[in-house]
C-alpha positions in Angstrom: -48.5 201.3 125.5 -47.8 200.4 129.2 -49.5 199.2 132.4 -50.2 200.9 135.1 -50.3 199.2 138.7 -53.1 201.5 140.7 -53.2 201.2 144.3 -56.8 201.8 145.6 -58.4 202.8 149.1 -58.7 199.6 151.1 -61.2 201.6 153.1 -61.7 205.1 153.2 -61.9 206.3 150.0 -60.2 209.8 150.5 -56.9 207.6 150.7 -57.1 207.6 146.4 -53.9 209.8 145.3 -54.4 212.9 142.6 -52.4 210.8 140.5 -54.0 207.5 140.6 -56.7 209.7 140.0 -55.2 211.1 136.8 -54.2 207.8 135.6 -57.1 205.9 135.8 -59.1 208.9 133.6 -56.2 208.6 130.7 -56.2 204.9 130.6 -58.1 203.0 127.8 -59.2 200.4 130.4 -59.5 199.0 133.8 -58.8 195.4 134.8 -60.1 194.9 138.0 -60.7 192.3 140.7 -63.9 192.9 140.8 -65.9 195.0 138.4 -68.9 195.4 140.7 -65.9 197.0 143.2 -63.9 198.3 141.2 -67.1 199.9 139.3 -68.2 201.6 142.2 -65.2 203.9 143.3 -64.8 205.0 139.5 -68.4 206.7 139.4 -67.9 207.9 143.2 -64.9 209.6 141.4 -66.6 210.2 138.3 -64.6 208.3 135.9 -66.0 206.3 133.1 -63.8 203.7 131.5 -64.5 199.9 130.4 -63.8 197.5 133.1 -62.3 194.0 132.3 -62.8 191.2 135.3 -58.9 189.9 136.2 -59.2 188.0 139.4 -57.6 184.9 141.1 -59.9 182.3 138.7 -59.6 183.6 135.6 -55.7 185.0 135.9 -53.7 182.6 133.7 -56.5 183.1 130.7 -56.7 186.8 130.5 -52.9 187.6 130.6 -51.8 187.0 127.4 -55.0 188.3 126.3 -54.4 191.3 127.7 -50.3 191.4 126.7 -51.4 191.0 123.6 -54.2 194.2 123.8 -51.0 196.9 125.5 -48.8 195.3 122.3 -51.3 196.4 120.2 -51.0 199.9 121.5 -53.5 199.9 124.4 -52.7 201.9 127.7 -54.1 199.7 130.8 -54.7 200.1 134.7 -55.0 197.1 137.1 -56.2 197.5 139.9 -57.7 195.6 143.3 -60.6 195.8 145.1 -58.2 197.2 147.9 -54.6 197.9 148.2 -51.5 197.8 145.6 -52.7 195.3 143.2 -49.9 191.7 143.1 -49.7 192.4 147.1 -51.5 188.5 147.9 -53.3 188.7 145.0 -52.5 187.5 141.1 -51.5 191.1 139.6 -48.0 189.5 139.9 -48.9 187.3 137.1 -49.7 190.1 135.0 -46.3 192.1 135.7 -44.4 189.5 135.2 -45.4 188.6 131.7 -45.4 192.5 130.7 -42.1 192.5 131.7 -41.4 189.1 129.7 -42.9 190.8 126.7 -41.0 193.9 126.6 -44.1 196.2 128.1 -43.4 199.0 130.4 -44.8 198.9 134.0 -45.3 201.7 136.2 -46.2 201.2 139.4 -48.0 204.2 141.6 -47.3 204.6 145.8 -50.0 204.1 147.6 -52.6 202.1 150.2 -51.5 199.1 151.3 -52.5 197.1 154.1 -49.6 196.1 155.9 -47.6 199.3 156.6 -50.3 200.6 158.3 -50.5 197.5 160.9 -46.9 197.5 161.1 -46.2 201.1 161.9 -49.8 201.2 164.5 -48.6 197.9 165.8 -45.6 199.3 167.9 -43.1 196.6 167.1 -39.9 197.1 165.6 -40.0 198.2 161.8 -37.1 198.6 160.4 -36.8 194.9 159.6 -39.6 193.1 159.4 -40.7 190.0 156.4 -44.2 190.0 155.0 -45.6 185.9 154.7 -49.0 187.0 153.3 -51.5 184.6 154.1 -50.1 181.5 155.1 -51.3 177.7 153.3 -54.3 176.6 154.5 -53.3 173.3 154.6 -50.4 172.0 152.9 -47.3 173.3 154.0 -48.5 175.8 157.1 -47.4 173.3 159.6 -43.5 173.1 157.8 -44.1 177.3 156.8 -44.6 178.0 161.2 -41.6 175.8 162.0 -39.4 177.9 159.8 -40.4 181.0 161.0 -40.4 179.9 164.8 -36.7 181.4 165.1 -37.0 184.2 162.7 -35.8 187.7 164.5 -37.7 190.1 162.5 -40.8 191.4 162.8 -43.6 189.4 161.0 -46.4 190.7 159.1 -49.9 188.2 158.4 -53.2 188.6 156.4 -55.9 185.9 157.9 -59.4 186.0 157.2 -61.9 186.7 160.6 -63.2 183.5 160.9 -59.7 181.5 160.8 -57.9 184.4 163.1 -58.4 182.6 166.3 -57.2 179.2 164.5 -54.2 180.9 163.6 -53.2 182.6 166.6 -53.9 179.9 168.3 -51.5 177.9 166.4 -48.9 181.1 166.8 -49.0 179.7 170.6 -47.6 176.5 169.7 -44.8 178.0 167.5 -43.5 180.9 168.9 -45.0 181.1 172.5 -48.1 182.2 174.7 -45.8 185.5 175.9 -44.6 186.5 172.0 -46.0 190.0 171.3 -48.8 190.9 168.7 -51.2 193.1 167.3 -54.0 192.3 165.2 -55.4 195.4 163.0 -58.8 194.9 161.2 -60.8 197.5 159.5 -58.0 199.9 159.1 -58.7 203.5 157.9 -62.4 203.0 158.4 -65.0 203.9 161.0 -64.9 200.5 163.6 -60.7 200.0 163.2 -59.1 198.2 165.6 -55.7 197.8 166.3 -55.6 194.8 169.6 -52.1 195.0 170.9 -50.7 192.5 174.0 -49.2 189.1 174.4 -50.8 186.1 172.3 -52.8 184.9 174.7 -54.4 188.1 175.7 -55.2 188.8 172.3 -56.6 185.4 172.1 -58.4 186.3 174.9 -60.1 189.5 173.7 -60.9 187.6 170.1 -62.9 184.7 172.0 -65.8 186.9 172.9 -65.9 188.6 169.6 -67.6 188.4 166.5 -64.6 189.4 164.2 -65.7 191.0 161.1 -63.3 192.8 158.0 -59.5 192.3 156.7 -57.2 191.5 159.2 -53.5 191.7 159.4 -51.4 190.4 162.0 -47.5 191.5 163.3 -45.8 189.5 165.5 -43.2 190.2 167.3 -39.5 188.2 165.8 -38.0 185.8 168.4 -35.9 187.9 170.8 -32.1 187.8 170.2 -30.3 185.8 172.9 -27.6 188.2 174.2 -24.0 186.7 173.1 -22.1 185.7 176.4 -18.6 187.1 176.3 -15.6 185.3 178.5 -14.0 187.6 181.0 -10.4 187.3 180.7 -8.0 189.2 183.3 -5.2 190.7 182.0 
């Protein structure tokens, strides 16, 4: 009786750990973003369990559904069609009720988009705050002015064909000179990982035809060195 949280490749598929591996053969089911996904990378690794759909539109319905089915005895493996499932996504919904109800959670290391980006992107890492993807709409104007003095590093997802928007908008919060670097297609054949200032990234981006996931790090707001009075003694 407990649910397993299994991250999967988010793009080549040698990335899957032995023990995800293991887990996802003793299971008694999948729930998966996206069966059709999802179904695929269990026959390339020659596993045959029952997939259940658990996505963004159907969240709220299935999770006391499937509460109820671990209860009952059931041992269950959620995954995502990339990446540690409740990373931008609704498996968050899921652990939280488990953990409501009394059922045990494991969670397994692996893929995830970010710490790649961060780590290729050169900027500082030891700090840093992950925003996700920001509102569309309501609340991304009040969401940039927030983070216009943060200090740390910060860590995006955008989709391709709203990346320029977005950087563009970066300019007007935190500056044409603040440094970036936009990863897309990581760990497959055509990555990318554009580093430079955000205009020369927006630069690069306007005469491309920007396909796959995209993460972007920007550089925090550089700290204003604290001026001292000199006293004589």
């Amino acid at each position: 009786m407990k649910l397993y949280i299994v991250p999967t490749p988010i793009g080549n598929l040698e990335d899957i750990t032995l023990r995800a591996i293991n887990v996802l053969k003793s299971v008694d089911a999948v729930l998966a973003e996206d069966t059709r996904t999802s179904g695929s990378l269990l026959k390339h690794l020659g596993i045959s369990k029952p997939l259940h759909s658990y996505h963004i539109h159907n969240e709220h319905q299935t999770v006391t559904r499937v509460v109820e089915r671990i209860l009952k005895g059931e041992t269950m493996a959620l995954v995502s069609d990339a990446g540690t499932p409740a990373i931008s996504d609704p498996g968050f919904l899921l652990v939280r009720e488990c953990i409501k109800q009394g059922v045990d959670v494991e969670c397994l290391p692996g893929p995830t988009a970010f710490v790649p980006a961060l780590v290729n992107s050169g900027l500082p890492c030891d700090r840093f705050t992950f925003e996700g993807f920001l509102p569309h709409k309501k609340g991304r104007q009040t969401r940039l002015q927030n983070l216009a003095a943060e200090e740390r590093t910060m860590i995006f997802y955008e989709s391709p064909h709203r990346l320029l928007k977005a950087l563009q908008q970066f300019v007007e919060f935190f500056g044409a000179d603040r440094q970036v670097c936009v990863s897309r297609e990581l760990t497959k054949i055509y990555e990318e990982n554009v580093k430079g200032t955000l205009q020369e990234v927006i630069d690069y981006f306007t005469t491309k035809t920007v396909k796959g996931e995209i993460v972007i790090v920007l550089a925090g707001k550089a700290e204003e060195k604290k001026k001292f009075d000199k006293y004589e003694d």
